[in-house]
LOPA-406597 format. One line per 5 residues: number of its first residue (from 1); for each residue x, y, z of N, C-alpha, C. Coordinates in Angstrom, 3 decimals, always signed. Example, Ala and Ser with C-alpha at 12.3 -4.5 7.8 and 13.67 -1.06 7.14 Angstrom:
BEGIN
1 = +13.190,-5.690,+7.800,+12.300,-4.500,+7.800,+13.200,-3.300,+7.800  +12.850,-2.250,+7.080,+13.670,-1.060,+7.140,+12.900,+0.030,+7.870
***
This chain:
BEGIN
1 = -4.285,+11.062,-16.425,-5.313,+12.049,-16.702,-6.571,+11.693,-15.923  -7.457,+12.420,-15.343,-8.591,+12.213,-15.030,-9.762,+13.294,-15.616  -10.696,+13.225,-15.422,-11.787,+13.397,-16.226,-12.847,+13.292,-15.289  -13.844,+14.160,-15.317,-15.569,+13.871,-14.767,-16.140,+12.912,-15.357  -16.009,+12.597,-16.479,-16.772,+11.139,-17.158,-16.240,+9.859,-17.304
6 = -15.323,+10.085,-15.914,-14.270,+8.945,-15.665,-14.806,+8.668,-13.870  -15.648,+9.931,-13.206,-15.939,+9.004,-12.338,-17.554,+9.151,-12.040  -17.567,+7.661,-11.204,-19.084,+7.656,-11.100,-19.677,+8.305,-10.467  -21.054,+7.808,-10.752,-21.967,+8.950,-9.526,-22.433,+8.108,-8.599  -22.408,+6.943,-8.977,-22.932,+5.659,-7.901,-21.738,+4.118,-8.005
11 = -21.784,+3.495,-6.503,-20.639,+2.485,-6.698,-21.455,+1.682,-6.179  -22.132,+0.710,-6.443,-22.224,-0.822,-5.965,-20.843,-1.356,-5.429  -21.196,-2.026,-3.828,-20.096,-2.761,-3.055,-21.069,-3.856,-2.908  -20.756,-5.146,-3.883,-21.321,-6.337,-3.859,-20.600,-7.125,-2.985  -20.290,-7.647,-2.396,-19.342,-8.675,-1.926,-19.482,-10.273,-2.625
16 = -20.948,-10.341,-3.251,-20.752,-11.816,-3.492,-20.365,-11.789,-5.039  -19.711,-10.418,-5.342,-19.171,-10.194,-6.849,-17.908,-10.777,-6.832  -17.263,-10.749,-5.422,-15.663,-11.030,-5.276,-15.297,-12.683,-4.636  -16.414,-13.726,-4.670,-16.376,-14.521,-3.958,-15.224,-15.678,-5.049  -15.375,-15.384,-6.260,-14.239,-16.017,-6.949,-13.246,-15.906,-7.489
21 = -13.029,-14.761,-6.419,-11.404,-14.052,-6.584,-10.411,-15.082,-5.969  -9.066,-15.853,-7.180,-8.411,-16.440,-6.137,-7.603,-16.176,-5.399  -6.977,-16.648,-4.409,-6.332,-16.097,-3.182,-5.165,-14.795,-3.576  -4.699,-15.382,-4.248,-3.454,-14.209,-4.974,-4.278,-13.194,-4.765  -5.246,-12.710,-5.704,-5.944,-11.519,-6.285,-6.664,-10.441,-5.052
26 = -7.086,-11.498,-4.237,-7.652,-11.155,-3.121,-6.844,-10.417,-2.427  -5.320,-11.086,-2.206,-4.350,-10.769,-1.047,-3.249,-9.481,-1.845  -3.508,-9.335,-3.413,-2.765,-8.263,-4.098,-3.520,-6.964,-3.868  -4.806,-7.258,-4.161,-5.478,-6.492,-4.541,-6.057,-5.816,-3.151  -5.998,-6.619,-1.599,-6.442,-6.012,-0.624,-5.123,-5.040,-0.160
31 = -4.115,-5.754,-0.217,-2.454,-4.493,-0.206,-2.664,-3.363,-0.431  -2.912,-3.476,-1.932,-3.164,-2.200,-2.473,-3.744,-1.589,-2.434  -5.299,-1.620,-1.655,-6.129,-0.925,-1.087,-5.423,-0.265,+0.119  -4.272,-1.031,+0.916,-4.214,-0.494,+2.129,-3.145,+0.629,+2.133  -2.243,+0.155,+0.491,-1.179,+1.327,+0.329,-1.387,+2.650,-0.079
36 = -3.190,+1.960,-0.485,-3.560,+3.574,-0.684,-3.992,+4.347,+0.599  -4.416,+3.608,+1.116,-4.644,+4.527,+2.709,-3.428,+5.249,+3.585  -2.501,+4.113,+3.205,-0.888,+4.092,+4.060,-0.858,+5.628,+3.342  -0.267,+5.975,+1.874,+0.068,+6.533,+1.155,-0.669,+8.217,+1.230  -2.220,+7.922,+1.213,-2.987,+9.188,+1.915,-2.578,+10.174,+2.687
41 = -2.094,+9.179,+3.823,-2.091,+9.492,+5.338,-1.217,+9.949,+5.712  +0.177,+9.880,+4.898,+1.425,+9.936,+4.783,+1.581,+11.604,+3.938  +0.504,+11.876,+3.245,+1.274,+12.497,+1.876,+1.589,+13.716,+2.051  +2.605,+14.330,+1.236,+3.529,+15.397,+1.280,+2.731,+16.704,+0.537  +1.371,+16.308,-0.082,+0.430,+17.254,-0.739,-1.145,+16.870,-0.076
46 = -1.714,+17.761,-0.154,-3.215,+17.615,+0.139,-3.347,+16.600,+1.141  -2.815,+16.402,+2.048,-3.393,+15.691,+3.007,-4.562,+16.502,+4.187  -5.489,+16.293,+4.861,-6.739,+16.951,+5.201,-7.516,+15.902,+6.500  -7.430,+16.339,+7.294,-8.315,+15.610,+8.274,-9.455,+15.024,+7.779  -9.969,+15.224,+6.670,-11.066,+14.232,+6.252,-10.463,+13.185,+5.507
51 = -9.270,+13.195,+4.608,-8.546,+12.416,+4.032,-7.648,+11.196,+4.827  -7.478,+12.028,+6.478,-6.968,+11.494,+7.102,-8.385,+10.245,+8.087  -9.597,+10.530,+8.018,-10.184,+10.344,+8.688,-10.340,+8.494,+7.711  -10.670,+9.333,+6.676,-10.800,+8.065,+5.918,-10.060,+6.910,+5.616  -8.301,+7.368,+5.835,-7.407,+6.330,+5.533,-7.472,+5.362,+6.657
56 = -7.875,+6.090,+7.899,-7.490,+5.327,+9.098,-8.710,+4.380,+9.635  -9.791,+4.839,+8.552,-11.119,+3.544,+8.670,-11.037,+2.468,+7.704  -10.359,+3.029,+6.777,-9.986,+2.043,+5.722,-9.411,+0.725,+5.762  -7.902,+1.646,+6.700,-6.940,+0.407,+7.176,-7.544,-0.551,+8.335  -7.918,+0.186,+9.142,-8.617,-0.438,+10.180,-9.552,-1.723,+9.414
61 = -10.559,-1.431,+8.447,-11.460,-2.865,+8.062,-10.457,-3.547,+7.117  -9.699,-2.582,+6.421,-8.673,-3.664,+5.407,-7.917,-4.907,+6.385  -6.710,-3.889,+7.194,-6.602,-4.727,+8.258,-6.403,-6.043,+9.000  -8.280,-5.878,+9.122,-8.894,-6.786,+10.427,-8.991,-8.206,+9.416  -9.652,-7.686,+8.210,-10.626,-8.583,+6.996,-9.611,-9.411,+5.943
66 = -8.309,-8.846,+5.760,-7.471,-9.310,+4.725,-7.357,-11.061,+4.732  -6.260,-11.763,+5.991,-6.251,-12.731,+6.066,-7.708,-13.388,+6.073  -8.677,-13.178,+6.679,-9.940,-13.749,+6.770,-10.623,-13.729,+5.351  -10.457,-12.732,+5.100,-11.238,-13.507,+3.114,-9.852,-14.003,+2.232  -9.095,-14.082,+2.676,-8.195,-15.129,+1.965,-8.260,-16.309,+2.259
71 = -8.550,-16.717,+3.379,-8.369,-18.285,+3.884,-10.280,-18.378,+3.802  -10.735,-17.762,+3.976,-12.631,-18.166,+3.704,-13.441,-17.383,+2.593  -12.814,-17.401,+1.504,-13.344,-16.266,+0.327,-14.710,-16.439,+0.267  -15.430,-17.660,+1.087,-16.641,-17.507,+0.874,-17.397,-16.301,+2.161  -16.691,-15.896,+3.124,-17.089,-15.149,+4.056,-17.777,-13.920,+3.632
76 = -18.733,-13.869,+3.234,-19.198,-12.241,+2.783,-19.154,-11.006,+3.638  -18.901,-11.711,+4.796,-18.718,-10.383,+5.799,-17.491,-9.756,+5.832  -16.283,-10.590,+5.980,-15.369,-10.385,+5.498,-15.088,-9.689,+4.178  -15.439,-9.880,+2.742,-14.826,-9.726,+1.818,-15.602,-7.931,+2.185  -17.280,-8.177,+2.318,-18.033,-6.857,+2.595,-17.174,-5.652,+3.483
81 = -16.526,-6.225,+3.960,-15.870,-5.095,+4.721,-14.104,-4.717,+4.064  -13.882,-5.556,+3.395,-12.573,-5.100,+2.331,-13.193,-4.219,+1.308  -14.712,-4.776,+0.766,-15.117,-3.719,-0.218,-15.027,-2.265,+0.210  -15.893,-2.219,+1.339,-15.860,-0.972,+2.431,-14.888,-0.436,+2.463  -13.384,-1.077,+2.660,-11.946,-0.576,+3.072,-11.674,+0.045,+1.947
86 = -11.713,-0.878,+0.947,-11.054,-0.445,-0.117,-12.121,+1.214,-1.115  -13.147,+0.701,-0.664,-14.014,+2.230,-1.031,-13.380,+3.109,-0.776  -13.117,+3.485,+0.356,-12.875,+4.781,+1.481,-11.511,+4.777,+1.028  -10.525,+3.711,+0.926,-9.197,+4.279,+0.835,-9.266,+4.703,-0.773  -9.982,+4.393,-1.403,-10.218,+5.327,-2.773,-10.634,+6.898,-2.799
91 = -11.285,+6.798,-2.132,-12.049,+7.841,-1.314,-10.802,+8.995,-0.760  -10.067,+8.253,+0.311,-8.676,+9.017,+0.790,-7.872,+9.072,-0.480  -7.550,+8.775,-0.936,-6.239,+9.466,-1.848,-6.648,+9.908,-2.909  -8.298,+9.912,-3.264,-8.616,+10.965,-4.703,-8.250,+12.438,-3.926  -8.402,+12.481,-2.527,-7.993,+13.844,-1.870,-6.161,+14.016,-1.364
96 = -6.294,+13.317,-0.836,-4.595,+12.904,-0.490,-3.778,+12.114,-1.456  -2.977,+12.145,-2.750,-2.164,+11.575,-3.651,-1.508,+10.518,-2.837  -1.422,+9.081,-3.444,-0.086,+8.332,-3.434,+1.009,+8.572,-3.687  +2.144,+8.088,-3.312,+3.346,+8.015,-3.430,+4.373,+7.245,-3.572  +5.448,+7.306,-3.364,+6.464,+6.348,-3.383,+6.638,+4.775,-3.523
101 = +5.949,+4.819,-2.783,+5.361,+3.167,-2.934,+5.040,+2.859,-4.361  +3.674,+3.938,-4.884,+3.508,+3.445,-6.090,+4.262,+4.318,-6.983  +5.243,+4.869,-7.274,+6.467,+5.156,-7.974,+7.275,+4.064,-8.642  +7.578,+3.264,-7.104,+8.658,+2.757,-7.365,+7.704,+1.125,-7.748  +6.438,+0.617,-7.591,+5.974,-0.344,-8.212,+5.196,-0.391,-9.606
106 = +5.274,+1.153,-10.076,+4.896,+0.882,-11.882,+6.087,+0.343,-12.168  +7.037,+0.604,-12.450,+8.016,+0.109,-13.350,+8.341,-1.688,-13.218  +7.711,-2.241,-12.112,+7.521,-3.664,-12.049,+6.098,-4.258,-12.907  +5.432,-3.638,-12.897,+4.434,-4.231,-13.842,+4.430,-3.357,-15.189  +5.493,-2.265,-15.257,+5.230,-2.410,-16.647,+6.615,-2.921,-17.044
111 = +7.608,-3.605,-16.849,+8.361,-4.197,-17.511,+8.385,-5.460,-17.406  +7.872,-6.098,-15.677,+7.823,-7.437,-15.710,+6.299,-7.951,-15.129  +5.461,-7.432,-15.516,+4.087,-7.484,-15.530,+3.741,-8.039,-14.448  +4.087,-7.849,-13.199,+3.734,-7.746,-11.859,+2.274,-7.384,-11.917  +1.977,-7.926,-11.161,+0.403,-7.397,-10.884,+0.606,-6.309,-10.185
116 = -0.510,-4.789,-9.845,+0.132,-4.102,-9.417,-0.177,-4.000,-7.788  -0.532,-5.083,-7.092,-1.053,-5.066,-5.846,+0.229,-5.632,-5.435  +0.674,-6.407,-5.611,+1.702,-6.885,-5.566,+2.995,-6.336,-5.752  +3.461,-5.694,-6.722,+4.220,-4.460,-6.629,+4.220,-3.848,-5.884  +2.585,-3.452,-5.791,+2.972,-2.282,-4.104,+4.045,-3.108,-2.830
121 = +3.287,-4.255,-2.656,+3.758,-5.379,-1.634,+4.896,-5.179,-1.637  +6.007,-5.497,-2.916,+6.635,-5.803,-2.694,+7.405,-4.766,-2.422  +7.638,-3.402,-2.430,+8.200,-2.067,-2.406,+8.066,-1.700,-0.729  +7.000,-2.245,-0.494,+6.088,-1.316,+1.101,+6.864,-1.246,+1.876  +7.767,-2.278,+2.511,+8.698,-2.308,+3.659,+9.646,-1.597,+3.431
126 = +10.194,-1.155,+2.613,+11.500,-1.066,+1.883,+11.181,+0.571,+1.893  +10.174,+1.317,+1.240,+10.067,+2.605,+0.950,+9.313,+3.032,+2.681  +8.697,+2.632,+3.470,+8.122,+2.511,+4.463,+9.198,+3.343,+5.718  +10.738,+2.272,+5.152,+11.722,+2.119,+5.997,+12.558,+3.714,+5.746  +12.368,+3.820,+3.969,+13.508,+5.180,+3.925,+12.078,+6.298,+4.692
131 = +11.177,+6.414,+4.109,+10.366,+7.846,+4.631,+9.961,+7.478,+6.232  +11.019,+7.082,+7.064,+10.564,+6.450,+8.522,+11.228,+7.951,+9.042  +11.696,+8.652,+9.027,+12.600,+10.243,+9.525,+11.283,+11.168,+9.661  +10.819,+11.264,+8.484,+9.866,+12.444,+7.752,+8.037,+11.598,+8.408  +8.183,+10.467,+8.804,+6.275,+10.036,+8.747,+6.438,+9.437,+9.761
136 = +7.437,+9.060,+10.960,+7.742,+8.443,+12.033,+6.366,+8.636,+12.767  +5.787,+9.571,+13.018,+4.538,+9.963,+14.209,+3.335,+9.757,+13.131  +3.362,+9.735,+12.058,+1.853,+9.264,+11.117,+2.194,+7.811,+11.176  +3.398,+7.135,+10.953,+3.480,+5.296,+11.153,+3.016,+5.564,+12.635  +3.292,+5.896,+13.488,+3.203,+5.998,+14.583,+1.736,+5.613,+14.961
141 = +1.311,+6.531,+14.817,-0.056,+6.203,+14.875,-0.939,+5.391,+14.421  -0.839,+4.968,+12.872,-0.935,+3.635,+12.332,-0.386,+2.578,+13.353  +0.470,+2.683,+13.303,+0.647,+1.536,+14.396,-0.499,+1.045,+15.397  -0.328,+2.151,+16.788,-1.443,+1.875,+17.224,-3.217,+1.676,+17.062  -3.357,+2.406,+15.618,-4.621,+1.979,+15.006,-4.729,+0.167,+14.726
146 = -3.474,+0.220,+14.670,-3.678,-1.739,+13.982,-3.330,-2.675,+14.835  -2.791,-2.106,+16.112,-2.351,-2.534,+17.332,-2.142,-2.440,+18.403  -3.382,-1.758,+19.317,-3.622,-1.345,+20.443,-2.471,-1.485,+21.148  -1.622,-2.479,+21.074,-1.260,-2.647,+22.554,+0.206,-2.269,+22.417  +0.301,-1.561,+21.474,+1.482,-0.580,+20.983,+1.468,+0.832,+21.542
151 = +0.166,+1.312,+22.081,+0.308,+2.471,+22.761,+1.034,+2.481,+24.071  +1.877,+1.728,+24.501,+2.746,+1.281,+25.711,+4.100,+1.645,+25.180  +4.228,+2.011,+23.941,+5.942,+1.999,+23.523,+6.066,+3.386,+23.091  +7.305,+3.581,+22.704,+7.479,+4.940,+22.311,+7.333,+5.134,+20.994  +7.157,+6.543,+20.358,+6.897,+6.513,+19.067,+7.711,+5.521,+17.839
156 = +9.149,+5.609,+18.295,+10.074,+5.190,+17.736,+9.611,+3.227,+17.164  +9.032,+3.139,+18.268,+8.574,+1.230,+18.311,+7.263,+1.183,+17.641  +6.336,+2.166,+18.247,+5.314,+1.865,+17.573,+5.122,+2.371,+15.648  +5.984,+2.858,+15.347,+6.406,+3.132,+14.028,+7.038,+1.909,+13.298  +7.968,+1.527,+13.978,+8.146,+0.287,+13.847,+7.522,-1.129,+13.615
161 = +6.486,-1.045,+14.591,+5.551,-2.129,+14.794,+4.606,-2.534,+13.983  +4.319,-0.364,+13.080,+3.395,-0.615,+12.003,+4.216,-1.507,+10.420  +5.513,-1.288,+10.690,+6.116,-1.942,+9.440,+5.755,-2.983,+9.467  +6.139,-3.621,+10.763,+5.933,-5.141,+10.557,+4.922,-5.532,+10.533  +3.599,-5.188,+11.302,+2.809,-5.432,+11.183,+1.839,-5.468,+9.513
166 = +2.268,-4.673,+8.485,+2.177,-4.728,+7.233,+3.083,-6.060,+6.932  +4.301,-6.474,+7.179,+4.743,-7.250,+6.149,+4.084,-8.444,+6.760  +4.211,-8.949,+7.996,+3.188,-10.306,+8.535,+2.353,-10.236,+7.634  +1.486,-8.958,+7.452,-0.325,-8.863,+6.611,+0.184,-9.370,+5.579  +0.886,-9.017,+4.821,+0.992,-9.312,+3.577,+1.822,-11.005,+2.943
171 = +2.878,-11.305,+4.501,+2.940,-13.014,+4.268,+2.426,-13.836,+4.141  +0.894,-13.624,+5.262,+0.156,-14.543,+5.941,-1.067,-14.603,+4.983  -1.165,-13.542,+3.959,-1.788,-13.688,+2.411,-1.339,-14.640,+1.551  +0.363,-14.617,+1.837,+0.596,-15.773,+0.524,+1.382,-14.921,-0.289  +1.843,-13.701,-0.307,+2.400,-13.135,-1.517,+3.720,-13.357,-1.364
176 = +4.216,-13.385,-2.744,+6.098,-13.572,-2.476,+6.284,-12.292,-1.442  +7.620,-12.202,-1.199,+8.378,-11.491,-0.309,+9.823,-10.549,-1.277  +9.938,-11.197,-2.125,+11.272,-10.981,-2.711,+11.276,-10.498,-4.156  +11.763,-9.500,-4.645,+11.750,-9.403,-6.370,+12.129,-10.903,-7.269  +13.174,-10.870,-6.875,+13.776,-12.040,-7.474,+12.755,-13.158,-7.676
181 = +11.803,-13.318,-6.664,+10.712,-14.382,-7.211,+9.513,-13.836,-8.210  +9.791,-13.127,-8.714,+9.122,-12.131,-9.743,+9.764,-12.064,-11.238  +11.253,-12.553,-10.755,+12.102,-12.055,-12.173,+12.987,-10.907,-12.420  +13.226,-10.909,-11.163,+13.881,-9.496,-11.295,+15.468,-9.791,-11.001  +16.489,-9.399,-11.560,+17.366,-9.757,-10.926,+18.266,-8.057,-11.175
186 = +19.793,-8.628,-10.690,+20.798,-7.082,-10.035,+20.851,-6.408,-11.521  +20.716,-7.221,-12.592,+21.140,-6.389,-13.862,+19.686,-5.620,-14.131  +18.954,-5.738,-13.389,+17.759,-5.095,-14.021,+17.577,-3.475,-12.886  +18.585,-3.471,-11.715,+17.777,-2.053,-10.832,+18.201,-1.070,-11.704  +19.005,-0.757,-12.047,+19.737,+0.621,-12.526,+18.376,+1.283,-13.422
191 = +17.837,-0.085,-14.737,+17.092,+0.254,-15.161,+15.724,+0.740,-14.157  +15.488,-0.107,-13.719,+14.086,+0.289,-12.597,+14.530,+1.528,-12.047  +15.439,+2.100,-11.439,+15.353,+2.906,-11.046,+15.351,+4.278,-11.605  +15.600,+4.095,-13.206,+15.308,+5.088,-13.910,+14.181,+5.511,-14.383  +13.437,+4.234,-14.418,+12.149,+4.270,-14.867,+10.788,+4.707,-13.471
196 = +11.850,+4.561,-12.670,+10.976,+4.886,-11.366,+10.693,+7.050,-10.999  +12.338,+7.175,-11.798,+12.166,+8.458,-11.547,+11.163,+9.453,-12.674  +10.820,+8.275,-13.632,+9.605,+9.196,-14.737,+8.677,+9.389,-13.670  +8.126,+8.744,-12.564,+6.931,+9.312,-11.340,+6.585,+10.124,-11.059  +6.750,+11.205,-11.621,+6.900,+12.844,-10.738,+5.843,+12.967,-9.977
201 = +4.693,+12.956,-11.078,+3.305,+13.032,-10.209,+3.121,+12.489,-9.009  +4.176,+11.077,-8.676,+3.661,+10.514,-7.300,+4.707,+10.842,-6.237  +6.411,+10.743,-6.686,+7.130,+11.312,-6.321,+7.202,+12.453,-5.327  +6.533,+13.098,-5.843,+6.415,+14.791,-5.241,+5.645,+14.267,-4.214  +4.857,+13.590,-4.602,+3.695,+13.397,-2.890,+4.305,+12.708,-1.705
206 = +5.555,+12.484,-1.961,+6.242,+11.360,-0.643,+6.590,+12.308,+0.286  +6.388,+11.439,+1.337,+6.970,+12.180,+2.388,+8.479,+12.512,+2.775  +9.155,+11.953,+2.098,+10.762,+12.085,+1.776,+11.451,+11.774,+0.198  +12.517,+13.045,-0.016,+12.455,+12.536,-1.356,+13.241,+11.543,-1.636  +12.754,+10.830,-2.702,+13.632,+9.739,-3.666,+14.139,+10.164,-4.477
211 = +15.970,+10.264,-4.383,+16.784,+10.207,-5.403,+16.353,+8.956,-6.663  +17.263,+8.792,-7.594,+17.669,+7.613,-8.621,+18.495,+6.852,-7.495  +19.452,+7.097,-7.005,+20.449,+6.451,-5.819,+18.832,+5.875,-4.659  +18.628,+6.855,-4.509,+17.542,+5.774,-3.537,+16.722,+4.619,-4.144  +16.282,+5.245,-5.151,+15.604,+4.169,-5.425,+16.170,+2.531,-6.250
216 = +17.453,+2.845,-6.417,+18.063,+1.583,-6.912,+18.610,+1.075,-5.757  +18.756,+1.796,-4.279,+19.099,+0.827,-3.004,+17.703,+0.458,-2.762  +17.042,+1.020,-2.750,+15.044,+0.281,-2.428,+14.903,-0.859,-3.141  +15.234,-0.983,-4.454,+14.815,-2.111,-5.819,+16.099,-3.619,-4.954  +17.311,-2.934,-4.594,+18.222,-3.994,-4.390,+17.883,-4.379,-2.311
221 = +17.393,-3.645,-1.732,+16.718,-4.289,-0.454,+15.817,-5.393,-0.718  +14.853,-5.191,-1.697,+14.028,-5.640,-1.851,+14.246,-7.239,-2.834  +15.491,-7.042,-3.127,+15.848,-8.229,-4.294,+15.741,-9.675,-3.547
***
């Protein structure tokens, strides 16, 4: 549900508010800023050249800044410019909806209390990979936003390049890689994936749809 007396009229971006965030929190919580931009930019509803304008400044300072206020949390310039990222990609998807990504990572924190930055993490490659048909030329372009020197390849690579280039971001943070280091094991997808399809609201916004069958091969890629 949302509500007018649910949002503000003014946001303070402190940076020296976040200086004793520990590394985990930092590196969950900057993901998930960026899956909201990813997710924006991508989406199958309301997406808008201003929505689009914003995801792609977002990612750009999320980005650049992630590893650098993880390994120097005292850097205020750094963290100042994740605040920034993460503003704007709030910013992008109150206009452009999330998706898939975060579909398929509620049902990890609400059954095995995943943090939910981390959830995203751990879903991103995996859901990234099925809506790669339908968002090939929006990864595409991400790509070269996060990696100049990707405008030399064809769409096909530089779509590519943006995957990986997310999962490096998100190693070189420190976050697991795998469900299973979470607690998750094979007797648990069937359930996740049922619980993934209560999503509708975010569901609908993907750029390709997710069956129940998809999403219990996504939960078991990811195992």
């Amino acid at each position: 549900m949302s509500s007018a007396a649910l949002i503000a009229d003014w946001a303070l971006l402190d940076a020296g508010l976040t200086t004793g965030l520990p590394r985990h929190v930092t590196a969950a919580t900057g993901i998930d800023a960026m899956v909201h931009a990813i997710e924006s930019y991508t989406s199958a509803r309301l997406k808008n050249p201003v929505s689009d304008l914003l995801a792609r400044e977002a990612l750009r300072l999320l980005s650049a800044n992630l590893i650098r206020a993880c390994d120097h949390p005292d850097d205020l310039d750094a963290r100042g410019q994740m605040l920034l990222g993460a503003h704007l990609a709030g910013v992008a998807f109150a206009n452009a909806p999330v998706a898939g990504v975060h579909a398929l990572a509620y049902p990890l924190g609400g059954h095995f209390h995943v943090p939910h930055g981390l959830s995203n993490a751990l879903m991103l490659s995996h859901v990234l990979g099925h809506n790669m048909p339908a968002a090939m030329t929006s990864y595409a372009e991400l790509g070269v936003l996060l990696e100049p020197e990707l405008g030399e390849e064809g769409r096909q690579a530089q779509a590519q390049g943006f995957v990986r280039h997310m999962a490096r971001l998100a190693r070189g943070a420190g976050l697991p890689e795998r469900l299973r280091q979470v607690g998750v094991t094979l007797e648990h997808l069937d359930m996740l994936a049922r619980e993934a399809m209560k999503q509708e609201r975010l569901l609908v916004n993907n750029p390709c749809p997710i069956t129940e069958a998809d999403a219990r091969r996504l939960y078991e890629a990811a195992l």
